[in-house]
C-alpha positions in Angstrom: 0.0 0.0 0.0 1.6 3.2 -0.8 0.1 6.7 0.6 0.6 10.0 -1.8 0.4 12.7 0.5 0.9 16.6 0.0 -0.5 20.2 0.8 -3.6 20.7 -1.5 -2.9 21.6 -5.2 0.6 19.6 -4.9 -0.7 17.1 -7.7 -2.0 14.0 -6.2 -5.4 13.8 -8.4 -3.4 15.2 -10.9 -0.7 11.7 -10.6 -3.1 9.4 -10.7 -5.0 10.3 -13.4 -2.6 10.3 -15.4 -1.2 6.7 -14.4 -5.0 5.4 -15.4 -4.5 7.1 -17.8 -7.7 9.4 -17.2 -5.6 12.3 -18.2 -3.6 12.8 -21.4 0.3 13.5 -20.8 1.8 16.7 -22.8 5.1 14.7 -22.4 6.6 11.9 -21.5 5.2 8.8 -21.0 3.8 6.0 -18.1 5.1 2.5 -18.6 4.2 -1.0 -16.3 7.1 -3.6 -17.1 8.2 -1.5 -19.8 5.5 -0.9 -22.2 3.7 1.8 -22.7 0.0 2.4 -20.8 -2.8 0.9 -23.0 -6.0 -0.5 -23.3 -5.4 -3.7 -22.1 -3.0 -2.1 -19.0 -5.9 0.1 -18.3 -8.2 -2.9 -17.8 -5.9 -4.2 -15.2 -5.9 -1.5 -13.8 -8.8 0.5 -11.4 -9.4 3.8 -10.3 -12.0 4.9 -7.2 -12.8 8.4 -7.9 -13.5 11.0 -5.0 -17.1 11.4 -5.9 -19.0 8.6 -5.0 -20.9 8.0 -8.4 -24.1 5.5 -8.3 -27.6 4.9 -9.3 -29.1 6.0 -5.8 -32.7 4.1 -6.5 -30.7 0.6 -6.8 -29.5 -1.5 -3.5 -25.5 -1.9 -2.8 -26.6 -5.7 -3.8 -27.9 -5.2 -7.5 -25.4 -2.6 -7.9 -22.7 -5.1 -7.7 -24.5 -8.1 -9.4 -25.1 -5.9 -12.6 -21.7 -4.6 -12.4 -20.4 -8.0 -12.2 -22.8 -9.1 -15.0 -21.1 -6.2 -17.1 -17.2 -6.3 -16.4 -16.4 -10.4 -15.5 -15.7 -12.4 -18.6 -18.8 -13.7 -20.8 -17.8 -17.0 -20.3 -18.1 -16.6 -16.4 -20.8 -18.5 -15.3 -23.3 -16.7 -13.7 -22.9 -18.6 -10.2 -19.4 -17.5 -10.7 -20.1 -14.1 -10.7 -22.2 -14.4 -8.0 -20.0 -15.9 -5.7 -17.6 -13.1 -6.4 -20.1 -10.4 -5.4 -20.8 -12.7 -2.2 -16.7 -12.3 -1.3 -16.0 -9.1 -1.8 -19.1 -8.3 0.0 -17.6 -10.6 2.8 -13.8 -8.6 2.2 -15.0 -5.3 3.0 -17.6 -6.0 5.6 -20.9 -5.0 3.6 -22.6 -8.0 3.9 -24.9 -6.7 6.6 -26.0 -3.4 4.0 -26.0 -5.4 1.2 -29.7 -5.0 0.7 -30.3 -1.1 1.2 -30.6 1.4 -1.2 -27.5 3.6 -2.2 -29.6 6.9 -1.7 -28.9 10.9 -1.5 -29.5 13.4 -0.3 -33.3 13.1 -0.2 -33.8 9.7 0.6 -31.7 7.6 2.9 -29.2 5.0 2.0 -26.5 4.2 2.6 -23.8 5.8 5.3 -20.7 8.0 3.9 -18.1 5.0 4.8 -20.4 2.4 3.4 -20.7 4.4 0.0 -16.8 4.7 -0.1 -16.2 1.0 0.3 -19.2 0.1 -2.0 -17.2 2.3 -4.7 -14.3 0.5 -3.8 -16.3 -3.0 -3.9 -17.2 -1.9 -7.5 -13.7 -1.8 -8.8 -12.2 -4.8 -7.0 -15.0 -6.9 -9.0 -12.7 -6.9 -12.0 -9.8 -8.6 -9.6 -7.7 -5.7 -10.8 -3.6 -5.9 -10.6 -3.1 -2.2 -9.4 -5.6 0.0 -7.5 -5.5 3.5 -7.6 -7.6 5.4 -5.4 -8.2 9.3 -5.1 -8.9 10.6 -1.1 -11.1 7.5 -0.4 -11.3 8.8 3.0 -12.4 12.1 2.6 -15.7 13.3 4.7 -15.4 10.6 6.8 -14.6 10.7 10.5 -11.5 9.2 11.9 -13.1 5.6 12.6 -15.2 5.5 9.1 -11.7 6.1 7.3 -9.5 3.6 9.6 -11.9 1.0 8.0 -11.3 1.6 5.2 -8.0 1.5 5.3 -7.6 -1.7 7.4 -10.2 -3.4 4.5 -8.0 -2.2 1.5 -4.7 -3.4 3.5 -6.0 -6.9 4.0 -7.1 -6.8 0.7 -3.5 -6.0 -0.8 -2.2 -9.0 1.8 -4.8 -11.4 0.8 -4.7 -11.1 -2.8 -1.2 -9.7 -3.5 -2.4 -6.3 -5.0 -0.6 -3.3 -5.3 -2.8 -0.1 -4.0 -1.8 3.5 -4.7 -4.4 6.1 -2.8 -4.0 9.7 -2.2 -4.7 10.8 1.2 -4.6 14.5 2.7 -4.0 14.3 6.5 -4.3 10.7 7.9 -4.8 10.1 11.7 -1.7 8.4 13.3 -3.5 5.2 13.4 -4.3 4.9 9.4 -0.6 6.7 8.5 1.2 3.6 10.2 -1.0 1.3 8.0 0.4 2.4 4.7 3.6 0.3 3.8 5.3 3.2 1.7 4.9 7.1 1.4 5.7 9.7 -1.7 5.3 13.0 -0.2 4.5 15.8 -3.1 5.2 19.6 -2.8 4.0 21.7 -5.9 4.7 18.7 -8.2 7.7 17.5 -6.9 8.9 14.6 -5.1 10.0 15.7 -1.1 9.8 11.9 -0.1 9.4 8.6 -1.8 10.3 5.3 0.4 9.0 3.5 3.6 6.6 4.7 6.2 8.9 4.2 9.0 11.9 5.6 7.5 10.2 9.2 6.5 10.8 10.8 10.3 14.7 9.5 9.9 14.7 11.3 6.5 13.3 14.6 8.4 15.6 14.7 11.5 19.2 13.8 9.0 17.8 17.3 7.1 17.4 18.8 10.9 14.2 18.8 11.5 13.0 16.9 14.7 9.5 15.4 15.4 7.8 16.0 19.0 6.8 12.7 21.2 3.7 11.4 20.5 3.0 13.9 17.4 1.3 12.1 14.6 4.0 12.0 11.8 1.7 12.5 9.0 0.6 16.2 10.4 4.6 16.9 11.1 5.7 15.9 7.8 2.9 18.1 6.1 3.8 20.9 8.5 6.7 20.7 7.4 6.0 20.9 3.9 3.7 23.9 4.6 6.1 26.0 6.3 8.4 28.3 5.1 9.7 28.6 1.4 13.5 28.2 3.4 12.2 24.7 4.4 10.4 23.6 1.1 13.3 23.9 -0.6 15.4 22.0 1.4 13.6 19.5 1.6 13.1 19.1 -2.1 17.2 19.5 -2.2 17.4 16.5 0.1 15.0 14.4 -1.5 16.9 15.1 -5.0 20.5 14.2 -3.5 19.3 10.8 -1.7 16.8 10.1 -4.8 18.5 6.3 -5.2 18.4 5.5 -1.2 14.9 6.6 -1.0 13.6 2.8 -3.4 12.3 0.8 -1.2 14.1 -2.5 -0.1 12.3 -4.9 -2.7 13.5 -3.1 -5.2 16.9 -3.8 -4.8 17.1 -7.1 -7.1 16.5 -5.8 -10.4 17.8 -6.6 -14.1 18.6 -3.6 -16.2 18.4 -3.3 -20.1 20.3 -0.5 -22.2 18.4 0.2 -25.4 20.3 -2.0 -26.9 19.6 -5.1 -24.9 22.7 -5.2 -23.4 21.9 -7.2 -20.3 23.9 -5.9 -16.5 22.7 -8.3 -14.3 23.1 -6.4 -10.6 22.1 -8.4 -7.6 22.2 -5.4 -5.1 20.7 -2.0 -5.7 23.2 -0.3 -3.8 25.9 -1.6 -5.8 25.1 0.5 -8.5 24.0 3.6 -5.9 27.8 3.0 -4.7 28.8 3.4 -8.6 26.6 6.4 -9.4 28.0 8.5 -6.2 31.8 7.5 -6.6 31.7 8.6 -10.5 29.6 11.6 -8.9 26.9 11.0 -12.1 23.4 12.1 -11.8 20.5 9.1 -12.0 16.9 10.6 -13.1 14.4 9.5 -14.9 14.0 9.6 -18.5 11.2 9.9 -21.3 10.7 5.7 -21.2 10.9 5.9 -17.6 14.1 4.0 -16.8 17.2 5.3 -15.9 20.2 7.5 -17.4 24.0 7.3 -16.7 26.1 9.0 -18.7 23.9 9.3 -21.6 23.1 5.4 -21.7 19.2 4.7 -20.9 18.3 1.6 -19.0 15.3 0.2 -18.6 14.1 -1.5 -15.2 12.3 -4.4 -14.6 11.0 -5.5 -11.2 11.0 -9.1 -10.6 6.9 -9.1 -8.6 5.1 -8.8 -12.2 5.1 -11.2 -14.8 4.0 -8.8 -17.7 3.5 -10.1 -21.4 1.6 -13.3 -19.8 -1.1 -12.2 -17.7 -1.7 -8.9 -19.9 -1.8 -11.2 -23.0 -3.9 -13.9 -21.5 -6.1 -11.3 -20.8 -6.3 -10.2 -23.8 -7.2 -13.5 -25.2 -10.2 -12.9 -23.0 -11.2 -9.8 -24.3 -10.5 -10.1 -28.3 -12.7 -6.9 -28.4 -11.6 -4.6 -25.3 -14.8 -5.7 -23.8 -15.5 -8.3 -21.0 -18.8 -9.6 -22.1 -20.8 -9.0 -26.0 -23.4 -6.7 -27.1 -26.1 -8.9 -26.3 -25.2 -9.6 -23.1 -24.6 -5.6 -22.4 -28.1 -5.1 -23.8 -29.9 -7.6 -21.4 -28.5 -6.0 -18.5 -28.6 -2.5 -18.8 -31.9 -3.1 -20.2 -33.0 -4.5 -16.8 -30.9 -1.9 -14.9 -32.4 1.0 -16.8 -36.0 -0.5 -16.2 -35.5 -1.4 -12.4 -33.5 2.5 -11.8 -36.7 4.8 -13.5 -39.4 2.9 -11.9 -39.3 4.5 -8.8 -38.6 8.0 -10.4 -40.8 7.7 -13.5 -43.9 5.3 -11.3 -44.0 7.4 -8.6 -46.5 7.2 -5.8 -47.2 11.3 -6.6 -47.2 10.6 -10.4 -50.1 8.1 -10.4 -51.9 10.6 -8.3 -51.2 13.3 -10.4 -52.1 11.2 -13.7 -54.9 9.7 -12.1 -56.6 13.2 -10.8 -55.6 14.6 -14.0 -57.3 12.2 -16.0 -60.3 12.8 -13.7 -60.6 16.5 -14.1 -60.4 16.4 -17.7 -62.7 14.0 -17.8 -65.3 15.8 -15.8 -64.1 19.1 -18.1 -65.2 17.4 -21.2 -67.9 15.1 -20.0 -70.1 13.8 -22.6 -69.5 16.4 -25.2 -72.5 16.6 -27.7 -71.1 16.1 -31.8 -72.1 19.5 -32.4 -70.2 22.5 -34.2 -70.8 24.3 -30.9 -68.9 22.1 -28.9 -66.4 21.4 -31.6 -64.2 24.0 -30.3 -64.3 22.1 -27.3 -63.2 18.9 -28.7 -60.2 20.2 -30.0 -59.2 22.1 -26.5 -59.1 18.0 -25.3 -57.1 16.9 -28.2 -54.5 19.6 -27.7 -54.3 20.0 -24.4 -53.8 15.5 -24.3 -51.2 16.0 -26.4 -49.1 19.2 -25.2 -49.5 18.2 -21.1 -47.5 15.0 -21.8 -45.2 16.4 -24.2 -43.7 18.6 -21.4 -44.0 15.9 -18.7 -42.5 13.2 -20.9 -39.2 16.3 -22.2 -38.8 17.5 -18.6 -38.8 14.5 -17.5 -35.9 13.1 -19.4 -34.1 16.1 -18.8 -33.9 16.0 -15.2 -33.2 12.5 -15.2 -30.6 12.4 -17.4 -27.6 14.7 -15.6 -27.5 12.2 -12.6 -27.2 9.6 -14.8 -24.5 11.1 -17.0 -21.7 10.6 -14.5 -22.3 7.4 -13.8 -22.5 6.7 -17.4 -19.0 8.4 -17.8 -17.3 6.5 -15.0 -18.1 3.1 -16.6 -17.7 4.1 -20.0 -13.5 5.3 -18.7 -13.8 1.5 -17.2 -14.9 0.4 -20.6 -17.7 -1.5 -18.8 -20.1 -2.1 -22.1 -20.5 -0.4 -25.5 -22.1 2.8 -26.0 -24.8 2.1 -28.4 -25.6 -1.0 -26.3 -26.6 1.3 -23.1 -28.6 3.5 -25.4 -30.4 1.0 -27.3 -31.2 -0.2 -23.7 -32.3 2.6 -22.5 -35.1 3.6 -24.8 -36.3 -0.1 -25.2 -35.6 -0.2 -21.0 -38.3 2.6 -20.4 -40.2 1.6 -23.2 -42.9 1.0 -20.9 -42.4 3.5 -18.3 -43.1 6.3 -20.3 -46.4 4.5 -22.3 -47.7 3.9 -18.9 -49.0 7.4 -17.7 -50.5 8.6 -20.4 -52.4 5.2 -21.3 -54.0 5.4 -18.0 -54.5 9.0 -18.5 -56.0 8.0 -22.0 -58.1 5.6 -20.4 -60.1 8.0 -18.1 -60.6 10.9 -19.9 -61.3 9.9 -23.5 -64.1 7.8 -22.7 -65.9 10.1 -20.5 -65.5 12.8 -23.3 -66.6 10.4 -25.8 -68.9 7.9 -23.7 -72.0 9.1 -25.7 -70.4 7.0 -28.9 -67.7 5.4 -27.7 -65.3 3.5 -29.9 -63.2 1.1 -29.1 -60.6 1.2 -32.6 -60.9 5.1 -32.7 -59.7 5.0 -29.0 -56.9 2.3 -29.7 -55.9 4.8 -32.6 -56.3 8.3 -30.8 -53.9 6.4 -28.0 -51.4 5.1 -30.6 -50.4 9.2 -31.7 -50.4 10.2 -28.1 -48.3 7.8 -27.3 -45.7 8.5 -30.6 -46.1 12.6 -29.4 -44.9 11.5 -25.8 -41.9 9.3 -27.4 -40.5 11.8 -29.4 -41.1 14.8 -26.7 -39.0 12.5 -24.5 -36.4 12.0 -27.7 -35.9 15.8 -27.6 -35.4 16.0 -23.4 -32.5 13.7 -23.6 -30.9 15.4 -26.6 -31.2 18.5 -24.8 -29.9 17.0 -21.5 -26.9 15.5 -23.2 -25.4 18.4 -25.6 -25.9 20.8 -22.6 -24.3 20.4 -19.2 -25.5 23.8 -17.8 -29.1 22.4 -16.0 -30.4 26.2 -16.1 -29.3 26.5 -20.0 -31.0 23.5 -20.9 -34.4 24.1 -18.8 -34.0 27.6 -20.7 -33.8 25.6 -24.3 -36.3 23.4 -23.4 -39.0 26.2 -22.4 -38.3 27.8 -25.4 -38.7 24.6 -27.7 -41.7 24.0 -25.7 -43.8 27.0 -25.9 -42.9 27.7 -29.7 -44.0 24.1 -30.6 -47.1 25.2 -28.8 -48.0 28.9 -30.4 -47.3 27.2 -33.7 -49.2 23.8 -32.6 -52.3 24.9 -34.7 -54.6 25.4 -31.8 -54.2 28.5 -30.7 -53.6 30.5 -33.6 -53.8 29.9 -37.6 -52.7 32.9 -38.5 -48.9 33.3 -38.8 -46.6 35.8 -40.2 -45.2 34.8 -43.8 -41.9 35.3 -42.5 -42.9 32.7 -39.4 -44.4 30.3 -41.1 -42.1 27.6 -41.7 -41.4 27.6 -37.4 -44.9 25.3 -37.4 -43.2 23.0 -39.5 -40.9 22.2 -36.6 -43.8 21.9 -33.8 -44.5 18.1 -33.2 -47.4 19.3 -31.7 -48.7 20.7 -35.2 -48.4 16.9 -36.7 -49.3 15.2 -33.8 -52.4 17.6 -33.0 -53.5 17.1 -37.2 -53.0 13.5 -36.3 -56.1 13.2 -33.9 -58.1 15.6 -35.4 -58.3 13.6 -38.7 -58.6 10.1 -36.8 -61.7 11.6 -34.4 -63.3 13.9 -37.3 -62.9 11.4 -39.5 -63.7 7.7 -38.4 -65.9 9.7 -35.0 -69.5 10.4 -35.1 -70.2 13.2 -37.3 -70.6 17.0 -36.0 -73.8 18.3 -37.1 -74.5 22.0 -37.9 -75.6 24.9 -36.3 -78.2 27.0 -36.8 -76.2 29.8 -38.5 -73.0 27.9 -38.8 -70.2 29.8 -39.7 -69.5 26.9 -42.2 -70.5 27.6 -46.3 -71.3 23.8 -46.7 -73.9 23.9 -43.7 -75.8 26.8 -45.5 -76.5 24.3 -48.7 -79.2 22.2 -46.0 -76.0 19.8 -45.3 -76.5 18.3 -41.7 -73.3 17.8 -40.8 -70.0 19.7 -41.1 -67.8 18.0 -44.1 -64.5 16.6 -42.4 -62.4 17.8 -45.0 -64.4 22.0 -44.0 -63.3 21.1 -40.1 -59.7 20.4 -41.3 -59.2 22.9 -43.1 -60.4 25.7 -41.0 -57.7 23.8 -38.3 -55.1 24.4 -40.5 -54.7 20.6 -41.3 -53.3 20.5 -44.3 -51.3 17.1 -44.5 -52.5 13.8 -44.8 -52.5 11.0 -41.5 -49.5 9.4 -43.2 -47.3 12.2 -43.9 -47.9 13.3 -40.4 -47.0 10.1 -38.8 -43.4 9.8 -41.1 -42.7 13.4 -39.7 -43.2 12.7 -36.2 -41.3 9.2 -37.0 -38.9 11.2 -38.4 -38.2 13.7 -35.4 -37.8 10.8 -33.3 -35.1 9.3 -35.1 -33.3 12.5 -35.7 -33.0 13.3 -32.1 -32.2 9.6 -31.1 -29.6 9.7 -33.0 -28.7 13.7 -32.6 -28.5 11.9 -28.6 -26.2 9.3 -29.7 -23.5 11.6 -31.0 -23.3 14.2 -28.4 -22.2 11.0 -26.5 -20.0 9.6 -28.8 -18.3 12.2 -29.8 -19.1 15.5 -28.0 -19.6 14.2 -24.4 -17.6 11.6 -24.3 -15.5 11.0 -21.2 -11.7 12.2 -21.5 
């Protein structure tokens, strides 16, 4: 286990992303066993962010079993998998909380030291090689962190992992669990060797450590203090650079470029060499060694390389753990089983359920006359534009949330993109039908009880169903190209009420120089759409008595569909309507898809 410690803004996020290789280097270069970082290094490696990143409406149990589903080999057995959840459950001492919810803020879950270790526990499914963790202990109290700790350090000794964490100011306790220590000031290296040899490295530079005093806060006090101090510190740590590798380094083959094997069994034997020639040793671009001009490459003797990393590769011919198919299935699920609670909520049955009522009641039993026609189309419109906004605002506040966590596992290379969003829609699929179907099915019949039809109502159901679809198309193309919430609430307001004033129902009349803006309402095809199907295969509207229609002053008795439409300003027929609104929905599926691929896609 080796601690990075340092003053704030000394680099230690900065470090370890770039060794996962989270960050992108403006030189140089990070090598394990001498070749360079890559995809299939980056798999064997993991890194626990700060943030702790989850789907808070899911239990610490199915978060791991679908994780495990995702990232463990396809040809894992499922019992396999399982099992594995089941141990490091058992590792890290969540096996009691194993069946609450994550949570937030608003609903309780989960306590801050349980959500660190579950982050943890979601990384050390993949059995990685190297674990890099960033302030896993931060907002924790004193005993919530020395768990933590302990867990991760019998961890390292049970499984023979190497574990890299940053920490800012450890308690006594945790500081003496770490086996070794680099100490960074602004970037630099002030320490890098054992724990128990960084107060011997302090008092040989002159500065001497109280009794009892917690050597983590005197070695970053230290570091803090005057610019006298920093710098020699930094002078002593460049000057004993060589004595400062730890012990198990001390075997080690080294390679010039050339291949020229020196085979030297002690370390010090060449630390000897370097100070009686009075050379310099630093580290170059391939991260070996330089003497003299001659690069050497170093190769520790606790990692076999080329086999593991190849064998694993073997595994995953296509940088993924498990197929497309398999991704599908279970985000599919994990979509469905994280939007229930949001999308099914207790409230939002009530409020569909009263709504559905009051319209009802506002409509009931409208007479097929031209005096309540005016009426009818108030229902069809305002069916249609109520559960366009519900459905858009609804996928836009759903989706930030869900971005990060989508952005973690996609840097883990957990599944493929397209798989998680062909998931998702077909995953809510029936989550968003289900509101407005019951909706649809209280309020259209007592509007229409007086000739109700059971196709017409199948039909009328069908478009407001499409209209909710694409509306929530649009929400999570909005919520994906913008990352500003208030900028894309402000988009989405605007979108909204334009495709309303140019819907058709509340004005025909538009300026010529505005009149191509109602060819980009959905609400104008989707509002034609029902018109056509209730005016057309409904009971007929009869005429009044001084009708403001010609055709009913010729002794018709009832108002010609094609006079209704056309004072509506339908002039498109059901089937170009329906391609159009087919159309926006595959437009801003795919508009989604690449803002993620390409625009927000994780660095």
């Amino acid at each position: 286990m080796l601690a990075v410690m340092g003053p704030s803004g000394c680099g230690k996020t900065t470090l370890l992303d770039c060794l996962s290789g989270h960050r992108r280097l403006d030189s140089g270069s990070v090598r394990i066993n001498r070749e360079r970082l890559s995809k299939k290094w980056r798999r064997r490696i993991c890194y626990v962010l700060q943030q702790d990143i989850f789907f808070t409406g899911l239990t610490l149990r199915e978060t791991l079993d679908y994780t495990a589903m995702l990232r463990l080999p396809e040809n894992m057995p499922k019992s396999e998998k399982l099992r594995c959840v089941d141990h490091i459950l058992e590792v890290l001492e969540l096996t009691s909380c194993q069946h609450t919810k994550i949570g937030d803020y608003m609903n309780r879950g989960l306590s801050g030291g349980e959500k660190k270790r579950a982050n943890i526990a979601q990384e050390l499914l993949t059995n990685p090689s190297i674990m890099l963790l960033d302030e896993p202990t931060s907002g924790l109290d004193s005993h919530a962190a020395s768990e933590i700790i302990s867990s991760l350090q019998r961890y390292a000794a049970q499984e023979n992992k190497t574990v890299v964490m940053t920490v800012h100011q450890p308690s006594s306790q945790m500081f003496h669990l770490f086996d070794r220590l680099l100490l960074l000031c602004r970037g630099q290296t002030a320490y890098f060797g054992d724990v128990n040899k960084v107060i011997d490295f302090f008092q040989d530079i002159g500065f001497q450590m109280k009794p009892h005093y917690n050597p983590a806060d005197f070695i970053l006090e230290q570091i803090k203090s005057s610019p006298e101090n920093r710098e020699k510190i930094l002078a002593a740590a460049r000057n004993t650079r060589v004595s400062m590798i730890p012990n198990d380094l001390n075997e080690m083959k080294f390679y010039s470029k050339e291949h020229n094997s020196i085979v030297v069994d002690e370390f010090n034997k060449l630390h000897n060499l370097i100070n009686k020639n009075d050379h310099k040793i630093m580290t170059g671009d391939d991260t070996g060694f330089e003497i003299d001009g001659k690069h050497l490459w170093v190769e520790t003797h606790s990692h076999s390389s080329s086999t593991s990393s190849d064998s694993q590769d073997n595994e995953f011919p296509f940088g993924y753990p498990t197929g497309f198919v398999t991704q599908f299935k279970v985000l599919s699920k994990r979509n469905f089983k994280d939007a229930r609670p949001r999308m099914l909520s207790k409230l939002n049955w009530l409020q569909t359920v009263a709504l559905g009522i009051m319209a009802g009641l506002l409509w009931y039993q409208l007479p097929r006359d031209e005096a309540s026609l005016h009426d009818i189309q108030g229902w069809m419109f305002f069916s249609q534009t109520y559960w366009m906004l519900f459905a858009l605002f609804g996928a836009l506040s759903s989706f930030p949330p869900e971005r990060e966590v989508i952005y973690k596992e996609r840097r883990s290379g957990a599944y493929r993109l397209s798989a998680y969003y062909i998931a998702k829609m077909v995953g809510e699929l029936p989550l968003v039908i289900a509101l407005p179907t019951i909706y649809h099915l209280i309020s259209y019949p007592m509007m229409a009880c007086t000739d109700f039809r059971p196709v017409l109502f199948l039909m009328m159901l069908m478009f407001l169903l499409l209209n909710t679809i694409v509306a929530q198309s649009v929400g999570f193309f909005i919520g994906a190209a913008c990352m500003d919430m208030n900028l894309s609430i402000t988009l989405s307001a605007i979108y909204t009420l334009a495709t309303q004033l140019f819907g058709g129902y509340l004005s025909n009349r538009f300026p010529p120089w505005l009149e191509w803006v109602r060819y980009t309402s959905m609400i104008h095809y989707a509002y034609q759409n029902m018109q056509i199907l209730e005016f057309t295969n409904g009971p007929k509207i009869t005429c009044a008595e001084h009708s403001k229609f010609e055709e009913c002053t010729n002794g018709t008795r009832y108002i010609p569909v094609e006079a209704i439409l056309e004072t509506s300003g339908c002039s498109s027929p059901l089937w170009f309507n329906t391609l159009v609104l087919i159309g926006f929905l595959l437009v801003f599926r795919m508009l989604g898809y690449l803002v993620l691929r390409y625009v927000r896609c994780p660095k």
